[in-house]
N, C-alpha and C positions, 0 to 999 in steps of 0.2 A: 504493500500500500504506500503509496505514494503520497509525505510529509505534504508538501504544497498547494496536493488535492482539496486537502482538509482544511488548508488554508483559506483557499480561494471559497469552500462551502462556508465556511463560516462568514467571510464576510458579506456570502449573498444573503446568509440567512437574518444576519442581524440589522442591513442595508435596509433589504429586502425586494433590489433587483441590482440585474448583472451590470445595468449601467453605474450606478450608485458603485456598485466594489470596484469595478473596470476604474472610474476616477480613485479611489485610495489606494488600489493597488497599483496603478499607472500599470495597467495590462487593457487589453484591446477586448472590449466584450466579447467576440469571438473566440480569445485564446481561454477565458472565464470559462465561457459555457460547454468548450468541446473539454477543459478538462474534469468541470462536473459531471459531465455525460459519461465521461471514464470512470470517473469514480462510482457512479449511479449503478454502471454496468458492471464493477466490478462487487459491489454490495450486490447485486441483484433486483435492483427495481432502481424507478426512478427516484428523485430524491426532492424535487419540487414540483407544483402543477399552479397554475398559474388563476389567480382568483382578481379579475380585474387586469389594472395594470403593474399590480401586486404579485411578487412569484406567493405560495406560501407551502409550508413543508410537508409533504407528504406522510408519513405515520414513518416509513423507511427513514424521512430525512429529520423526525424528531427522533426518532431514537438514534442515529449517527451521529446528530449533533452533541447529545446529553455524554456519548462518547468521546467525539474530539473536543467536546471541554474539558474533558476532565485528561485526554491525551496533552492538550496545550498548558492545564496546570503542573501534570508531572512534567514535561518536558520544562517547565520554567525551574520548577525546584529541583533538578535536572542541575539544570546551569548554574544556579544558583551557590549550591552545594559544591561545585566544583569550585566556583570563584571564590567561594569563601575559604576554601582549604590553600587557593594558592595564592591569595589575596591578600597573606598576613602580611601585615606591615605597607601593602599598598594602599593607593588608592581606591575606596570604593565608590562608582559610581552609582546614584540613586535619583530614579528619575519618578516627578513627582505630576501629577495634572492640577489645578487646582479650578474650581468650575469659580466662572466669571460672577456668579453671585457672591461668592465668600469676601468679606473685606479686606483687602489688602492687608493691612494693620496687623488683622486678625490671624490670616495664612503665613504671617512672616512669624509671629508668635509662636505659631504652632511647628513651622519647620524649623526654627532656631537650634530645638534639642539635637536634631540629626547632623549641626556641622558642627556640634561641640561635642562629638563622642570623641574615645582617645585615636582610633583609628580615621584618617583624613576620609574624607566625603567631596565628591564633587556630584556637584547638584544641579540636575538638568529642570527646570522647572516650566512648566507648559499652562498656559492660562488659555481657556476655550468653552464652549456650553459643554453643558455635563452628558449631554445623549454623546458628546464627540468624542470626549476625555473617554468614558466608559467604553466605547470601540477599541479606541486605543488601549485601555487597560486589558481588556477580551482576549488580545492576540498579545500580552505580554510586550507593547511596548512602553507600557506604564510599571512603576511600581506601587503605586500608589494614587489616587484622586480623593482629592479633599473639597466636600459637599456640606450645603446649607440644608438637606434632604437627602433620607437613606435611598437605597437601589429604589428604583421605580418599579413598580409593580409589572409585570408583563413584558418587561426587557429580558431577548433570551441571553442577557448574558449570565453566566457564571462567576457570582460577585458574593462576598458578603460585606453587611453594614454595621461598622463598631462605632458607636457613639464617645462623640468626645467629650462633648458638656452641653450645656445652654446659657443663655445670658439674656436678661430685660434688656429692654430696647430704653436706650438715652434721648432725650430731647436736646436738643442745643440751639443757640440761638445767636447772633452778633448784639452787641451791645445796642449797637443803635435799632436794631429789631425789639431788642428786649424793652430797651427802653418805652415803643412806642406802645407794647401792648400792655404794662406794667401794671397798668390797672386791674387787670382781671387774674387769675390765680390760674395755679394751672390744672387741671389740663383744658378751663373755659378759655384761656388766650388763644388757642388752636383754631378754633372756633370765627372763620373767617378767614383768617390768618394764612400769608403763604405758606406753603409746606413743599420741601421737596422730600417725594416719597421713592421709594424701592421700586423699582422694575415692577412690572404686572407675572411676571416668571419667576420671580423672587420666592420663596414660600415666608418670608417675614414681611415682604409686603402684603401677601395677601391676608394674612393673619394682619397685617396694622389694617387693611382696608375694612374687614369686621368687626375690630375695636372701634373704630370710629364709628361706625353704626351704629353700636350697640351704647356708645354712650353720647349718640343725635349729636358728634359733631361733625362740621361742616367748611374743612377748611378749603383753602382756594390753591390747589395742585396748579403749581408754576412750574414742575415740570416731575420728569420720571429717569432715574438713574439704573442701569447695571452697577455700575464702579460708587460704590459708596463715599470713597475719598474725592471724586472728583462733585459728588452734591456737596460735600461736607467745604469743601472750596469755594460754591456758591455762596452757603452757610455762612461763610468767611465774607463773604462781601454785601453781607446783610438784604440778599435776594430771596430769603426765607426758613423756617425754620428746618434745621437736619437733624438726622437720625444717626445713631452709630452703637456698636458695643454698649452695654452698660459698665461691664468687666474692662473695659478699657476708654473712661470716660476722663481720665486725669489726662491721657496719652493725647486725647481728639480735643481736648479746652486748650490745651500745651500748643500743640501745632498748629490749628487752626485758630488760634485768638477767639474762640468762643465760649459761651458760658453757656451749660447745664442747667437746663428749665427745670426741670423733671425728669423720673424712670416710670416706665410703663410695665410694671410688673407681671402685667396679665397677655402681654406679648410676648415671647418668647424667641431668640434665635438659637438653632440649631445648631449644631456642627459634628460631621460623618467624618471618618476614614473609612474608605469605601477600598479594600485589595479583594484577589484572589486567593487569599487564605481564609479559611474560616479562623484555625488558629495560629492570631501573629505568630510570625519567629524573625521575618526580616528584622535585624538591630534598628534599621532607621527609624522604621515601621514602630517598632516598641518601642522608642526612644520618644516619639510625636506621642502614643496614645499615653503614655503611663506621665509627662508633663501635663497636658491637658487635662489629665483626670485629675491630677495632684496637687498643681501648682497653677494655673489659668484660671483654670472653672474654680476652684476654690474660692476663689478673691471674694469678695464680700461684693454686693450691690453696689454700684457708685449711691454718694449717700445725696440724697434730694426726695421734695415731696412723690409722694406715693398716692397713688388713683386708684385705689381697692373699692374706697367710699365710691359707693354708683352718683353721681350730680343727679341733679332733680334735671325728671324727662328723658332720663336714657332708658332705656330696656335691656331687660335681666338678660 
């Protein structure tokens, strides 16, 4: 059987057609499909049939698949194992995906522990959506992808989701903003008020967009961010009020020249380490989760008014 076969099927299966793979894998749809037909024919049936303009996998080609994942894991821990035994005292390379939701600030926190182990680390780091990072991860050329949200439900890849922590969500403000709204407390100064919010893909923006809801307020969305640091910039020039870490609310008033309105305790951000291990062993890998679990998420709330109390007119 033929390593490459299995290659090229997987990235149809998870694409979910030969054009889609033919672009990642810079191979000519042609050379894709005549080698899946090889492979098809050498399993004994076909391995996709075609629903729309969707291929989708035959009962043959789900159960091949649930095997060449699990071939692409041992082959990874495979190599692994070899580089770590000839590795000592070298350089290890560790390459990391991190999906364009996570905050800057936050992803550099968390890879920090992996270039301070005693063994040197060069660190390849890839920022992209997370459907793309996790392809990447699939076929082992990730070793890691770091998520604001565990594996997605119905993704055939072969992933598990280790949680890192969570953190309330920080208000922030520029002075001359803070100023104008000064009169009303928080979280009623919202209320009107510019806001620059999280990406609509965010899963803490969609979680702020329900809190707002549920307690009738109404502010005036001047715009929608992926890059947290680059709203929190706006923030900085008093174009409306930003959001960030709670857990790193000293770091974002520090850099940014702004001041901390409020935490929204009842909003929560998330944060995954998303490999192909169920259980860790990569060192980088252990080194990111056992910080985060210890030292990050530990920190105490940044300290400011709290919105538990429901405001008169919101709903439970």
């Amino acid at each position: 059987m033929n390593y490459k076969h299995l290659h090229y099927f997987m990235q149809v299966a998870e694409s979910g057609s030969v054009a889609a793979a033919s672009r990642q894998l810079h191979l000519t749809p042609q050379t894709i499909s005549g080698q899946i037909q090889l492979l098809g024919e050498r399993l004994g049936g076909p391995l996709f049939e075609k629903a729309g303009r969707r291929l989708v996998l035959t009962e043959t080609g789900q159960l091949a698949l649930g095997y060449a994942q699990d071939i692409f894991a041992l082959g990874a821990q495979l190599e692994a194992a070899v580089r770590e035994k000839h590795r000592q005292g070298r350089t290890m390379e560790f390459r990391i995906g991190v999906a364009d939701a996570v905050p800057k600030a936050v992803a550099c926190r968390l890879v920090q522990p992996a270039l301070t182990m005693p063994q040197p680390v060069h660190l390849v780091c890839r920022e992209w959506r997370l459907d793309r990072l996790l392809s990447e991860l699939a076929v082992h050329q990730l070793d890691l992808v770091l998520a604001d949200a565990p594996l997605p439900q119905g993704l055939s890849v072969r992933a598990f989701s280790h949680r890192l922590g969570a953190t309330a969500v920080g208000v922030f403000a520029a002075k001359s903003l803070r100023h104008e709204h000064s009169r009303r407390p928080f979280p009623d100064c919202l209320d009107g008020a510019p806001l620059l919010m999280p990406g609509e893909d965010s899963a803490v923006g969609q979680r702020l967009r329900a809190w707002l809801q549920s307690q009738a307020l109404h502010p005036r969305i001047v715009g929608e961010f992926d890059d947290s640091a680059l709203a929190q910039e706006f923030g900085r020039q008093g174009l409306g009020y930003c959001l960030g870490p709670a857990v790193l609310a000293g770091e974002i008033e520090q850099r940014f020249e702004v001041q901390r309105v409020g935490v929204i305790d009842e909003v929560e951000e998330e944060f995954f380490a998303i490999s192909v291990e169920r259980r860790i062993s990569h060192p980088c890998v252990l080194a990111i989760t056992r910080a985060a679990r210890a030292e990050l998420f530990q920190v105490p709330a940044a300290r400011g008014q709290r919105t538990r109390v429901k405001r008169a007119g919101a709903t439970a």
